[in-house]
N, C-alpha and C positions, 0 to 999 in steps of 0.2 A: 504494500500500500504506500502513495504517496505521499507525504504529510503538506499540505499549502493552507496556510493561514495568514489572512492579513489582516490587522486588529487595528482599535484605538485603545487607547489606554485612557481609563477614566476618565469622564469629562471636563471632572473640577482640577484639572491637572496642570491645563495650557501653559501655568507659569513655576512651572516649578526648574524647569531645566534653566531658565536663567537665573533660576534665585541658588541654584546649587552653583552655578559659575559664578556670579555676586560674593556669595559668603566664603566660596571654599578657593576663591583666586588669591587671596593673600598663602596661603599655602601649599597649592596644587600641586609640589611634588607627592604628598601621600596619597596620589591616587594611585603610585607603584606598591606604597604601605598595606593600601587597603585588598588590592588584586592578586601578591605575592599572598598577603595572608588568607585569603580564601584558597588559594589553591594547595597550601601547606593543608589548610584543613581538610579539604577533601581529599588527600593523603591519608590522611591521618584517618580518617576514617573508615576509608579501604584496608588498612590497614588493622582496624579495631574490627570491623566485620571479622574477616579472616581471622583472628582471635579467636572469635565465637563461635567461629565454624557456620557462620553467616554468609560465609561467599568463600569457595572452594576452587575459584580459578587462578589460574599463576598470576602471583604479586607484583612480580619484575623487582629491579629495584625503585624505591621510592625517588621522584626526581619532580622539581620543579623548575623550567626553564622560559629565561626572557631573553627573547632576541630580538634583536634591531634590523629593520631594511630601509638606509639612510635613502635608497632611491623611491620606493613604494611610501615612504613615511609612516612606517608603521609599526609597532612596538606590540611583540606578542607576548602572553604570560601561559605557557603549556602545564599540563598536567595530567600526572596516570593517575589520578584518584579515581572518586565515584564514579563521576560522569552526571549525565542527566538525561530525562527522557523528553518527548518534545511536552507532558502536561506540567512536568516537574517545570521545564522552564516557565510556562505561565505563571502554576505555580507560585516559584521564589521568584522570579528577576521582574514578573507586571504586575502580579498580585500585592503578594508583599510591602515592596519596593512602595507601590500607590495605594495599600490601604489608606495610607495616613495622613498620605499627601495635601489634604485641604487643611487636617489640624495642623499640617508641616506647614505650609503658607502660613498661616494665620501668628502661628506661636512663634515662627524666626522671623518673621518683617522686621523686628530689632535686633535681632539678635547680632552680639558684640563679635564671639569667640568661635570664629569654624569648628573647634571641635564640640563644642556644644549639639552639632548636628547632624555629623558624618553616622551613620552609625545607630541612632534615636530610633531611626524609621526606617533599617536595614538598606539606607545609601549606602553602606561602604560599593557594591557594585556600580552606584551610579557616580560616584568621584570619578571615572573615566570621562563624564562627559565637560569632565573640568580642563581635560587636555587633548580629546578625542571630536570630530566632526561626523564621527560615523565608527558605532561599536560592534562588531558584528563576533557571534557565537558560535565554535565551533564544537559537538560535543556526542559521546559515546556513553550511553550508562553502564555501570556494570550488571546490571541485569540480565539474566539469561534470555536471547530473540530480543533485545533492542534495539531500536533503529538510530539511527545517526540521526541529530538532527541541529539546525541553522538557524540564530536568530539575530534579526539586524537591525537596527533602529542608527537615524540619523538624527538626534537628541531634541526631533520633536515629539509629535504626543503618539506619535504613529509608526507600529512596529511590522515586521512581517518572521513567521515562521517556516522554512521549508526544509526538505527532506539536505541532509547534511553528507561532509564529505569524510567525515573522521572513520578511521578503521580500527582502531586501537582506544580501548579503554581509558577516561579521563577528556577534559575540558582545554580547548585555544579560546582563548580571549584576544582579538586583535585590534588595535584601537590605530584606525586611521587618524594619523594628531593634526589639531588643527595650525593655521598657521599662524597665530599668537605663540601656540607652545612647541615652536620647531627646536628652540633649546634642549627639547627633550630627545632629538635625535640625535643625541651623540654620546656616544660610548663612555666617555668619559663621567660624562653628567649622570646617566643612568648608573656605571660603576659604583657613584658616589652617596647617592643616593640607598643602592641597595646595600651597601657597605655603612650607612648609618642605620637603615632599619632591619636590615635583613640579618647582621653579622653574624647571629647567634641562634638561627631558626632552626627548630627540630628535622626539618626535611631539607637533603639539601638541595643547593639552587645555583642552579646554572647558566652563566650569561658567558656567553662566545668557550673560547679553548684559549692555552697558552703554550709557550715553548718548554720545556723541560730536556735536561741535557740527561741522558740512561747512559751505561756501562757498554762499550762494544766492542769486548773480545781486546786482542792488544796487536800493538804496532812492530813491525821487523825488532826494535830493541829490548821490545818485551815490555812496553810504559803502555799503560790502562789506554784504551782511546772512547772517548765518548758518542752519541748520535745524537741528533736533534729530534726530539719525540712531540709532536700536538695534543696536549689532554685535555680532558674539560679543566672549562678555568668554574672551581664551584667558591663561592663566595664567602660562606660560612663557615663557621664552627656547630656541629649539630648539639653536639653533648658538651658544653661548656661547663668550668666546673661548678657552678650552680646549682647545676641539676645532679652533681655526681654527691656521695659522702664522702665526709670530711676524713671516713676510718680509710676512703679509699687513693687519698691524696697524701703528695710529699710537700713540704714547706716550695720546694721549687715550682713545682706546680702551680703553687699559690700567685710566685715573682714573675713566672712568665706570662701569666692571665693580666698581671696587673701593669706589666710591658704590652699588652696588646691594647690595653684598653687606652694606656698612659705611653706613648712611645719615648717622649724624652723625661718624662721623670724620675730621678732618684728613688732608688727600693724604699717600699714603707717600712714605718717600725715595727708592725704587726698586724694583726686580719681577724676579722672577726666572723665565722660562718652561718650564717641564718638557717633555720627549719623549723619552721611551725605548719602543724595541721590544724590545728583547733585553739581559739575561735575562728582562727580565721587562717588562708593560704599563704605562706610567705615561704621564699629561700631568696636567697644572696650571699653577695660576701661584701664587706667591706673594711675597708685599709684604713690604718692612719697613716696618713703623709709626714712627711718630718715640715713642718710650717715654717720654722724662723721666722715669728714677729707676722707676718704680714697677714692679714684679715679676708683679702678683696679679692688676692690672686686664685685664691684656693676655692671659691665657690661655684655652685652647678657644677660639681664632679660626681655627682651619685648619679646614675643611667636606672630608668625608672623604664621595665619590662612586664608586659602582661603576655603569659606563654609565650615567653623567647622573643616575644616582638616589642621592639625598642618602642617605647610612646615620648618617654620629655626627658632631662636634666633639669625640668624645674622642679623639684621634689619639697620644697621648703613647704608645704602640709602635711606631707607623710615624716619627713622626718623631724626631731626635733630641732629647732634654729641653731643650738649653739654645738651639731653635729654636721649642720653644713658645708664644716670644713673637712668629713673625713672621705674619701674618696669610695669608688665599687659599683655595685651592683644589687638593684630591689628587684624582683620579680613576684607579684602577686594576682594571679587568677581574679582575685575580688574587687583590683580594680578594671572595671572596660576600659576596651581598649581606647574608647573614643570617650578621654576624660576631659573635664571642662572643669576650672577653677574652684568657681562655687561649690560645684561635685564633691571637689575632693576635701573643702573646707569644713563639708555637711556631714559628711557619710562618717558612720559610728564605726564601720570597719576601721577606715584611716587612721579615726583616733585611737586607737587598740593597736595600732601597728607602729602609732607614734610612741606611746607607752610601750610596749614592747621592746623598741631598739634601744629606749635609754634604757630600760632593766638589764638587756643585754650588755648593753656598752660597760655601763658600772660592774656586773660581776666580772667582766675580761677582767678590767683592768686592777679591781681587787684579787684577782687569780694570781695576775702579773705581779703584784707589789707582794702577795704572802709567798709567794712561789718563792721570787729571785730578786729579793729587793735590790740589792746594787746594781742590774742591769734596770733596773726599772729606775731606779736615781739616774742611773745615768741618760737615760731617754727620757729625764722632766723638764728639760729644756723646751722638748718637743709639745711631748702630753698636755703639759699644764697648759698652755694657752684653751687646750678644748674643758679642760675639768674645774678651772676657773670658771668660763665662759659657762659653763652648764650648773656651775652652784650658783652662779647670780641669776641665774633666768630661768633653773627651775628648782621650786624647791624638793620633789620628790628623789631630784639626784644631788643636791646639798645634803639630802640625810643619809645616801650611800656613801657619796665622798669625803664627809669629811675623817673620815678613815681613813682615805690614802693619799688625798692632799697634803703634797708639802711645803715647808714654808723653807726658804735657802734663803742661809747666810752672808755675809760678806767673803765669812773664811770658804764659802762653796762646802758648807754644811747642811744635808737635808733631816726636818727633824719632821713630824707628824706634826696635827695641831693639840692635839693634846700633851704629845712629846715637848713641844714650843715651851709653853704655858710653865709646866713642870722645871724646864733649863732657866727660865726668868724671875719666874716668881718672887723669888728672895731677894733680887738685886730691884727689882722695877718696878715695885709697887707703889704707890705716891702716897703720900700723906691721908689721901679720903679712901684709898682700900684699891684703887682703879691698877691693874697690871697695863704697865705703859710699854705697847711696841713700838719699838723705834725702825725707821726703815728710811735706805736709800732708794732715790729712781733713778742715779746717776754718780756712779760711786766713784769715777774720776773728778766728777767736777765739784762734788761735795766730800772730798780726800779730809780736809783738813778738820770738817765736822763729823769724819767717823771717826778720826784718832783722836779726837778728843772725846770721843762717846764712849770711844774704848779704854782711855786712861784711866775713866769710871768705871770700868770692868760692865760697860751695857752693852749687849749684844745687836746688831746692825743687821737690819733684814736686809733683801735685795727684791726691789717691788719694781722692774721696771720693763714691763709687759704692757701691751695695748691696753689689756683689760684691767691691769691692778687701780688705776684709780675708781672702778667700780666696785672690784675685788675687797680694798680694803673697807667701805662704808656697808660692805654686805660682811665682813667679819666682824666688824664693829655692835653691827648688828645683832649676829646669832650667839657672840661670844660672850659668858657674862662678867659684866666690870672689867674689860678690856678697852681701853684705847690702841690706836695707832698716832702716831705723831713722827711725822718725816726729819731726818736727823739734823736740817737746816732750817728746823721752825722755831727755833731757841737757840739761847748758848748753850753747852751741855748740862751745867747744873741745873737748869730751869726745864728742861726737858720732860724732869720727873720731880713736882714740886714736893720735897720732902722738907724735913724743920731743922737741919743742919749744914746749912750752906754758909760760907765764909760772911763775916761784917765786913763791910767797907774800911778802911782806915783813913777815910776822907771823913772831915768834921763838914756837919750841915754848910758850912760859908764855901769851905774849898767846893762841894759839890756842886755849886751853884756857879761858882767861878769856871770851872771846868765844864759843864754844863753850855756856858755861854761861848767858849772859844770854840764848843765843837759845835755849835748852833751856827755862829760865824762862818766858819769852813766849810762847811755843807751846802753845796748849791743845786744837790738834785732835791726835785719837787719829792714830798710825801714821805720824807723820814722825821723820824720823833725819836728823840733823843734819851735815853734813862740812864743816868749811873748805877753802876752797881756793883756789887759784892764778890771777886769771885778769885780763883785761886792764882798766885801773880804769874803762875806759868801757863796762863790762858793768854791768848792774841789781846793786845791792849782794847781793840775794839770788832767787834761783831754783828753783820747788819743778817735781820733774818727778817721772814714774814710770818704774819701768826698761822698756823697749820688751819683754822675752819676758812680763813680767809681763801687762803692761797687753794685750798680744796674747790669753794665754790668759784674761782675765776677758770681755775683748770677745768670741773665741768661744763661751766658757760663753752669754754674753746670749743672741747668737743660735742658742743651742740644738747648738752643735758639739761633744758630748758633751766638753765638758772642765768638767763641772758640779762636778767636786771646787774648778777655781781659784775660779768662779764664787761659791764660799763662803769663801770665803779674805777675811781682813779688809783694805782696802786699803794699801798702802804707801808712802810718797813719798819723794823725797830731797831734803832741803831743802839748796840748796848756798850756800853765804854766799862771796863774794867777798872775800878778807881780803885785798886791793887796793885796796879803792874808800874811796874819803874816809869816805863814811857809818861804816865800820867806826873808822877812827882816832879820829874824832870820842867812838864810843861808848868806845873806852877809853881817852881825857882824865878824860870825865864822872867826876865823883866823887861824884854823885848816882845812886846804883839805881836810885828808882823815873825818872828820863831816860835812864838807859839800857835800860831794860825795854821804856817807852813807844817810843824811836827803832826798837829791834828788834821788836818788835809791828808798827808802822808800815810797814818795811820787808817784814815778811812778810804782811803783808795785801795788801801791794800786788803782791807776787809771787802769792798767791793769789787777787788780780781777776785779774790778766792770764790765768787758768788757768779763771777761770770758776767759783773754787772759794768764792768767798767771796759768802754769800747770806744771808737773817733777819736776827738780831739784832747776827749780828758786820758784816755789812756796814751796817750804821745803827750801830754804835759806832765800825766806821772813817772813818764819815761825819762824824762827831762829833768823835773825834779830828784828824781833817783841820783840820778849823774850828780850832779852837785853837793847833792846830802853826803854824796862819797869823799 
């Protein structure tokens, strides 16, 4: 029998073919995304029949292949799966397709985000006509006495059905491209493309052949000689290790997955293997990268797969924000393929799988820290910027981490936070009961405020990470009767107000005298001048900022909505030592302009050690140096 059918396709239709080119032309390469992956499935399927003993004819090997004929214009997607019969094509490809097509007008006329609709109303097949002028069906069921059969639409409302040319079990899709999308005839473009969505599909897939050099036999001297062999060039990896277990894998396995994924980056410090069935679908693996410091570079490196087919790298719903930075692979059945933002900010799966990767993440890496802690010190250089990052922004992994959180020293000491607390205690507790940390974010440039913090026997954090200025107001926070106070926000004795700090040996009249020559000398705006008490082998004088101050202009900078301090003029306290020789000296002098100059002197030099003294004043205290010589 002959099969001839010529149809229209639902009435309420007429405009749906340009609203599918409309929405889905900001993207129109996945309409290889959406044609590759139906022909993997009906693979797959043929494949699952035969299992069941559902269909008993020879398998062949599984194969999906997409060719180019740059002269004809036309881009085919083959395959031995199922097939189809010609009701089957009614069916799924007019039926289907146009059940919905009038609530599909109505519901996208706004709609923002093409993936929001590939897919809703079982388009993924009509994404062809996003690049295609004419889509024509070439197709064999597996059905025992099925007939071949041919369906072709030119992406109006109007199709036709006839007796078909295929001999061989499985489906051709050939899309005559139109001439907006002739970029899609070339080899290259199309490589690139199925090498981003395809890399990793269960079935493989074959686009053209390549050269490969074979063994042939040897030459008169006896040396190997090679031949030039043409194999299929197949695209993918089928079984990546994703899909393998972790009992079944070597650590190497792990570095070359993550060299294919990452071609020029540095091995990670370690990989974390996902498996979950219940509640919900999930495998992967994911890396930590070694970071150094930087925040920006490292983002969208997680590859977000629903069975084996690549969908985004924007993952920042599914995974936790302050894991952004670790690198890999998500693979989850539960989410569609054809995901849309909202989707995924909605769906109670996602957030079960957001919850899951931090639970995961935190026992790795307390595995790592009880396992081997010294190598695990030794990669917190790395680490910490993610487990910081994840105690300030979530608290259910603030209450895993602060077990293996460490806090490093000056001397490049790591201690736990409760180890910390225990080392300090006794030396740093202040006068009202508060254990005072002291910590650097720049331990060259504030040298001469740790050796004096040290002379007190106070131990010097080292805070000087992206995230530590959040880091420490979120310890501040969870810690009880803790401060932090940066070791440049006092003189050292004032650091940690206790009730035994040096008297002055300056009588009220001298302080005031003294007081006035450095008020004199001082011609930068916003310092305030205090004598004080302190031991004579301290610097004669010390300009610092007070630590809440200097806290909220730092997060004004970085945009922490405290933009009122951020304008705020700066403030210092300039503390003069009315102990130290320098000071007695200046009030013998019975010469002003020597005691102006010696107090100048003195403050320019408290103002190098701060970093603050730069132009013209630092080439006058260059100057004045020379002479004082």
């Amino acid at each position: 029998m002959s099969i001839e059918e010529k149809g229209s396709i639902s009435i309420h239709t007429e405009n749906i073919f340009p609203i599918i080119k409309k929405f889905l032309y900001s993207d129109n390469e996945i309409f290889l995304r959406e044609l590759v992956s139906n022909a993997v499935d009906a693979v797959q399927k043929i494949k699952r029949l035969a299992a069941l003993g559902q269909y008993n004819g020879e398998l062949g090997h599984p194969l999906v292949e997409v060719t180019l004929d740059e002269e004809k214009k036309t881009i085919t997607i083959s395959d031995n799966g199922l097939g189809m019969t010609a009701e089957e094509i009614k069916k799924y490809i007019n039926q289907v397709a146009f059940s919905g097509a009038s609530e599909f007008v109505e519901k996208f006329k706004d709609a923002k985000d093409a993936n929001e609709i590939i897919g809703k109303f079982g388009l993924g097949f009509y994404s062809a006509f996003m690049v295609a002028d004419l889509v024509e069906i070439q197709t064999l069921s597996y059905q025992e006495g099925a007939e071949a059969a041919r369906w072709v639409c030119d992406g109006s409302t109007s199709y036709e059905i006839t007796e078909g040319s295929r001999t061989t079990r499985g489906t051709d899709i050939i899309l005559h491209i139109n001439s907006e999308s002739e970029e899609f005839l070339s080899k290259h473009k199309l490589e690139e493309i199925l090498d981003k969505y395809g890399k990793f599909l269960p079935v493989p897939i074959k686009f053209g052949t390549r050269t490969v050099q074979e063994p042939d036999g040897e030459d008169e001297e006896g040396k190997p000689k090679t031949k030039s062999v043409e194999v299929d060039n197949i695209i993918n990896t089928t079984n990546p290790i994703w899909t393998k277990s972790p009992a079944d894998l070597s650590d190497q396995d792990y570095l070359d997955f993550y060299k294919q994924l990452y071609p020029f980056s540095e091995d990670p410090l370690f990989w974390i293997h996902l498996n979950v069935d219940y509640p919900f679908n999930l495998t992967g693996v994911l890396y930590f990268p070694k970071v150094k410091n930087d925040f920006d570079m490292q983002r969208n490196k997680i590859k977000l797969f629903s069975r084996q087919v690549f969908i985004t790298d924007e993952v920042k719903d599914i995974v936790p924000e302050f894991l952004m930075l670790l690198h890999g692979v998500i693979d989850s059945p539960d989410i569609p393929l054809n995901v849309s933002r909202s989707f995924l900010q909605a769906d109670s799966n996602v957030k079960k799988i957001n919850s899951y990767i931090t639970k995961k993440v935190a026992d790795k890496l307390q595995e790592l820290f009880n396992k081997d802690r010294k190598s695990y010190e030794e990669k917190w250089a790395d680490i910490g910027l993610f487990v910081k990052y994840g105690m300030v922004s979530e608290e259910k992994f603030y209450d895993k981490a602060k077990d293996f959180a460490l806090l490093t020293n000056t001397k490049n000491e790591n201690y736990t936070l409760d180890e910390y607390r225990e080392k300090v205690k006794d030396f740093q507790t202040d006068k009202n009961g508060q254990v005072v940390y002291i910590y650097t974010n720049d331990p060259a440039r504030q040298d001469s405020f740790i050796q004096s913090a040290n002379k007190k026997d106070y131990d010097v954090l080292l805070m000087n990470s992206p995230i530590d200025n959040h880091f420490i107001s979120s310890l501040e926070q969870k810690l009880e009767k803790t401060s932090l106070k940066r070791v440049d926000s006092s003189v050292a004795s004032k650091l940690i107000e206790k009730d035994d700090h040096p008297e002055s040996v300056l009588t009220e009249e001298q302080s005031k005298q003294v007081k006035e020559v450095f008020e004199k000398a001082i011609t930068k705006p916003g310092m305030h001048v205090e004598i004080v008490g302190l031991n004579p082998e301290e610097l004669p004088v010390t300009v610092t900022m007070d630590e809440f101050m200097r806290r909220m202009k730092d997060m004004a900078a970085m945009g922490g909505g405290m933009g009122f301090y951020g304008n705020m003029p700066d403030n210092y306290k300039v503390a003069v030592n009315g102990n130290h020789k320098l000071i007695s000296r200046i009030l013998k002098s019975e010469n002003e302009q020597e005691q102006k100059t010696l107090a100048k002197q003195a403050v320019d030099l408290a103002l190098l050690a701060q970093g603050m003294l730069t132009g013209a004043e630092l080439t006058e205290f260059v100057s004045r140096s020379v002479e004082l010589i």
